[in-house]
Structure formats: structure tokens, C-alpha cells
N, C-alpha and C positions, 0 to 999 in steps of 0.2 A: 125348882129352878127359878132365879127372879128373875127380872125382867122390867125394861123400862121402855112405854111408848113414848116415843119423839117426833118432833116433825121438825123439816124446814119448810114453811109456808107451804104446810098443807102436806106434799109430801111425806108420809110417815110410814113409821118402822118401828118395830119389834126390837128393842135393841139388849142382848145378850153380851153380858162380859164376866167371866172367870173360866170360858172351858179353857184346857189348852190345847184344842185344834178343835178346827172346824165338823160337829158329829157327824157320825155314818148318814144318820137322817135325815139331816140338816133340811135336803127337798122335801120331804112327803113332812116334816114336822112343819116347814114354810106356809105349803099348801093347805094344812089345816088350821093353822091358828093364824094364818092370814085374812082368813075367811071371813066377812066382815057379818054373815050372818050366822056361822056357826063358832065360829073362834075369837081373836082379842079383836080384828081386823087392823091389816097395813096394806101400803104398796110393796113391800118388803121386811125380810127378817135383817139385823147386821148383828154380825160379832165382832167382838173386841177380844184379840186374841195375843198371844204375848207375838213379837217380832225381833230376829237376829241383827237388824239392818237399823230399824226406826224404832223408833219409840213405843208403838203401839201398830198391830195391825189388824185391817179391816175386810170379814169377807162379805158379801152381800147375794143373798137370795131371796128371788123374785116371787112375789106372790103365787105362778104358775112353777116353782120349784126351779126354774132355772140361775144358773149363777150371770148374775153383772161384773165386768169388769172392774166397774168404779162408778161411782154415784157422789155428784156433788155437793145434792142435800143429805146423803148418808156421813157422809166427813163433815159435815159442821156439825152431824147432832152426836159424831161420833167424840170432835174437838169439846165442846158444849158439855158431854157426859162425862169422861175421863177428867177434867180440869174440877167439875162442880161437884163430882165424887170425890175430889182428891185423890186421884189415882195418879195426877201429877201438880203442880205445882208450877211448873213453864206455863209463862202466855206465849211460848215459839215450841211446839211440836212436829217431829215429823211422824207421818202415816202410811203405812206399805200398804198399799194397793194391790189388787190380783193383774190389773191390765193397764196401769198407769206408773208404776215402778212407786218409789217412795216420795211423795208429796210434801212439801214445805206448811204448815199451817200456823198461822197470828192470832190471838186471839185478845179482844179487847174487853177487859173484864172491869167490871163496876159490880160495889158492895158484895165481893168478894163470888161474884158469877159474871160465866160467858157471855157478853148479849151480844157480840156480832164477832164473822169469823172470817179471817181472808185465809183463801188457800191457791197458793202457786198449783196451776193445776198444767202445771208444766204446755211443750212444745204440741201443739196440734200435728195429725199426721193428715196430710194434704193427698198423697197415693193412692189412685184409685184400689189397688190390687190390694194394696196394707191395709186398707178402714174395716174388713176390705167391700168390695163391688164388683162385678164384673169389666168396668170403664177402666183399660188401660192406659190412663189419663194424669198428668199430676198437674192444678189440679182438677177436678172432676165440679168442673164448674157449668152452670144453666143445661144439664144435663136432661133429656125429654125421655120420661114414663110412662108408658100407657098401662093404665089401669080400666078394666070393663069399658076398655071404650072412648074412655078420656083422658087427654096427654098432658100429665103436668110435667113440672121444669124445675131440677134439683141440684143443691149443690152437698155435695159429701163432705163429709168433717169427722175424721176420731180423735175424742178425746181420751185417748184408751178405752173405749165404745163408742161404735160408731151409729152417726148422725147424716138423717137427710133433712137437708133446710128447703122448705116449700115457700115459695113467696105468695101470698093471696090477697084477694080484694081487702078481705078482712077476718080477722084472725078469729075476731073474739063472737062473733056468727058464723064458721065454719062449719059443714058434717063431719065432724073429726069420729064419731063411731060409725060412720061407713066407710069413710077413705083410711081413716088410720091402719088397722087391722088387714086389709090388702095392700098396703104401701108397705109395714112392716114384714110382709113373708115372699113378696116380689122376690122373681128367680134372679134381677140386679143384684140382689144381698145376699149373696152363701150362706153368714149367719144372723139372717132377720138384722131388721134396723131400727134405731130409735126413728121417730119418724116429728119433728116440729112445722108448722102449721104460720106464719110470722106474717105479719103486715107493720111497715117499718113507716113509724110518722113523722121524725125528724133524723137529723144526723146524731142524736144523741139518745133516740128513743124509741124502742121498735116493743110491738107487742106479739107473743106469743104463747100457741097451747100446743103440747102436746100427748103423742101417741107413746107411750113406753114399753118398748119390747119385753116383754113378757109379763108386763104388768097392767097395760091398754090404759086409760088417761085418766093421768094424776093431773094434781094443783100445780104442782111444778118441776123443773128437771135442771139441775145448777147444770150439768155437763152440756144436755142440749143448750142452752140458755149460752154457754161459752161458743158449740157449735155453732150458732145463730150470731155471734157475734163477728166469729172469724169470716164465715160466709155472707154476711154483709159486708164486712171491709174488702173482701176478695171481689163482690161484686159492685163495689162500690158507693154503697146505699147511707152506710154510715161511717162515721170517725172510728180510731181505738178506742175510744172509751164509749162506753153506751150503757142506758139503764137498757134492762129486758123485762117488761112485764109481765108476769105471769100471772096464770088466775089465782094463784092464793100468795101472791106479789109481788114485789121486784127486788132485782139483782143487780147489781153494780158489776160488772164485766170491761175490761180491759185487757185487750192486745198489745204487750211490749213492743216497738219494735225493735228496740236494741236487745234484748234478749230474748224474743221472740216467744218468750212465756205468755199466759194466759189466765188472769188473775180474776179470782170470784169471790167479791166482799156481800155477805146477808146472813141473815138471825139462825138463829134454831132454838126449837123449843122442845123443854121436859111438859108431860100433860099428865102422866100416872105414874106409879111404880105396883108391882104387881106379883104375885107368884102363880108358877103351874106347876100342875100334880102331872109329874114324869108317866 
């Protein structure tokens, strides 16, 4: 089976394409070769599977075997793979998503490769019960957590997976391996949460790390990264358009408001190409 490691800043994956549906094993195959000390190592496996709907569609499993609904940096390196294989020929694809429905993606190509990707990453779901949360709430804004003791203040956001935005002194000196991992399995979140961690410096520039549900802290997370966008305009911290920096870089993020879409332009990267013995 081949195989190609990718990343979006840092964020990286396993990324499989020829099966035609997603294997029986797909988790326990995840959890092993995800493995960074005994396998290829990623934050996740993704396939590239054929779709009735779009163009190409995307499932994604989580280093701990769990399925993601959608990953932001998984569809850039998924847009980035299929165009620089030749497996299409469009710099406008769409991508069916398991929890995001089908995705609009651009893709801006020099000497005949992807180097940067926007992708309509559609409507934000603002309902506390839809993200979902326990907070009967639309929407689920500066919202108080207690975790072991200490109450922080969140605001919920699904991008088709949901997001809790924490505002902090400072982002990028956080305990994100103690607070992340208890803020992600809180009884607020029926199915765990992505969990970002944000300290915002201007109206057009806020920084962030986060905690990712089933996978504990990557380099970066394009979906949180759009969560963190909308949950600042809702609380008022920043404009529609904002970079988001993440530790392994930044994202250009934009809230419509006339279409109220939610737009994520940055890179992705091929690093190997590889085979495994079945």
C-alpha cells in the first residue's frame, strides 16, 4: 500500500489514496502506524476516496483511532496531493467531508504545483446543542468551565467539529498538556472538543495553540484556527479577516459577512512518498 506523508504547517498525515472505501481497519491501522515511535508517525491518517457528490472525498482518522469530521489542514494537503499527482487538473475542486458536507477548494499553482490553498470552509454552527455542548445557548459565548478547581471562559464554535476558544494571558507560554486533555473530555462536550488556547494582539492578529481531540497538541489546526476567528468577531476582539498564528504558522482566515462563509487560505506540504507491507 503507498502512501504519502504531508503536512499543513506541521500538522501531518498519513495520506492514502486508491482504496474505494474507507478499510475495516482503518482505526487500529491509524493507531499503529501513526505511532511516531513505532510506525511512519502523524497527527492522523486521511483517504482520498472516490465521491458521488464532489470531486474527491476525504475521511480522516485520528492518531487514537477516532474518526474527525473535517480537518483543515487535512484538505489542503488533500487539495495539494490529488492536483500534484494529477489525479485532477482543476485549480477549483470540491471535497466531501464526513461532517462539513462538500467544501469548495482554490488552488493557486506555480511551476505546475499547489503552493497555497483556499478552502470555503463553509457556515459556522453557532448552537450550543449542534456543536454540540451541554449550553442551551445560541450563541455559547464567554461561557465559565471549571476544570480541577479553576474556572475558565469559552466560547463554542463547529466547524463541522467542534471548538472551544479560551482566551489567555498568553498563548504561546500556556500548560496546554495539563489543561488541554481535561478541557477536551469535560461532561460540557458529549463528544469531547477540540480545545484552542488564543491570546489576540491586534484586530487583525491573534495567536494560538491547540489541544486536538483525539490527537492532544499539534503545530496547527486550520478548523480551530477558523473557530478562533469567528469567536473573536462574536466577542468582539478582532475584524473579519485575521491572520491566526499557529506554532508551525500562520493562516489567513476570513468571516464573510455577506455569505456568512468562512474562508482558510495557507500551504501544504509533501515531505516522503513511501510503501507498507499489508
Amino acid at each position: 500500500m503507498n502512501f504519502t506523508k504531508m503536512n499543513g504547517l506541521g500538522n501531518d498525515f498519513i495520506v492514502i489514496a486508491g482504496e474505494p472505501e474507507l478499510p475495516a481497519n482503518a482505526a487500529a491501522l491509524a493507531e499503529k502506524l501513526c505511532n511516531r515511535f513505532f510506525g511512519i508517525g502523524a497527527d492522523g491518517m486521511v483517504y482520498i476516496l472516490p465521491s458521488e457528490s464532489a470531486d474527491f472525498r476525504m475521511r480522516i482518522i485520528n492518531s487514537d483511532g477516532s474518526e474527525a469530521e473535517q480537518c483543515g489542514n487535512a484538505i489542503r494537503c488533500v487539495a495539494k496531493y490529488v492536483y500534484d499527482s494529477g489525479l485532477t487538473d482543476k485549480e477549483e475542486i470540491t471535497v466531501e467531508t464526513l461532517g462539513a458536507g462538500v467544501q469548495k477548494v482554490q488552488l493557486t499553482v506555480e511551476n505546475g504545483k499547489a503552493v497555497q490553498v483556499r478552502v470555503d470552509m463553509g457556515q459556522p454552527i453557532l448552537d450550543g446543542l449542534r456543536i454540540p455542548t451541554t449550553v442551551d445557548a445560541t450563541p455559547v459565548l464567554d461561557e465559565a468551565i471549571e476544570v480541577d478547581g479553576r474556572e475558565f471562559r469559552f466560547t463554542a464554535v463547529s466547524m463541522g467539529n467542534p471548538h472551544c476558544v479560551i482566551y489567555v494571558d498568553d498563548a504561546l507560554t500556556f500548560d496546554l498538556a495539563t489543561w488541554g486533555p481535561k478541557l477536551e473530555a469535560h461532561p460540557m462536550f458529549p463528544r469531547k472538543i477540540n480545545v484552542e488556547f488564543t491570546t489576540v494582539r491586534s484586530r487583525d492578529y491573534a495567536d494560538m495553540r491547540v489541544w486536538e481531540r483525539g490527537a492532544g497538541p499539534t503545530l496547527a489546526c486550520g478548523t480551530g484556527a477558523c473557530a478562533t476567528l469567528v469567536a473573536s468577531v462574536l466577542n468582539g476582539y478582532t475584524d473579519r479577516k485575521a491572520v491566526i498564528s499557529l506554532k508551525g504558522g500562520d493562516l489567513l482566515i476570513e468571516w464573510n459577512e455577506d455569505n456568512n462563509h468562512v474562508y482558510m487560505t495557507g500551504p501544504a506540504a509533501e515531505v516522503y512518498r513511501g510503501t507498507l507491507s499489508r
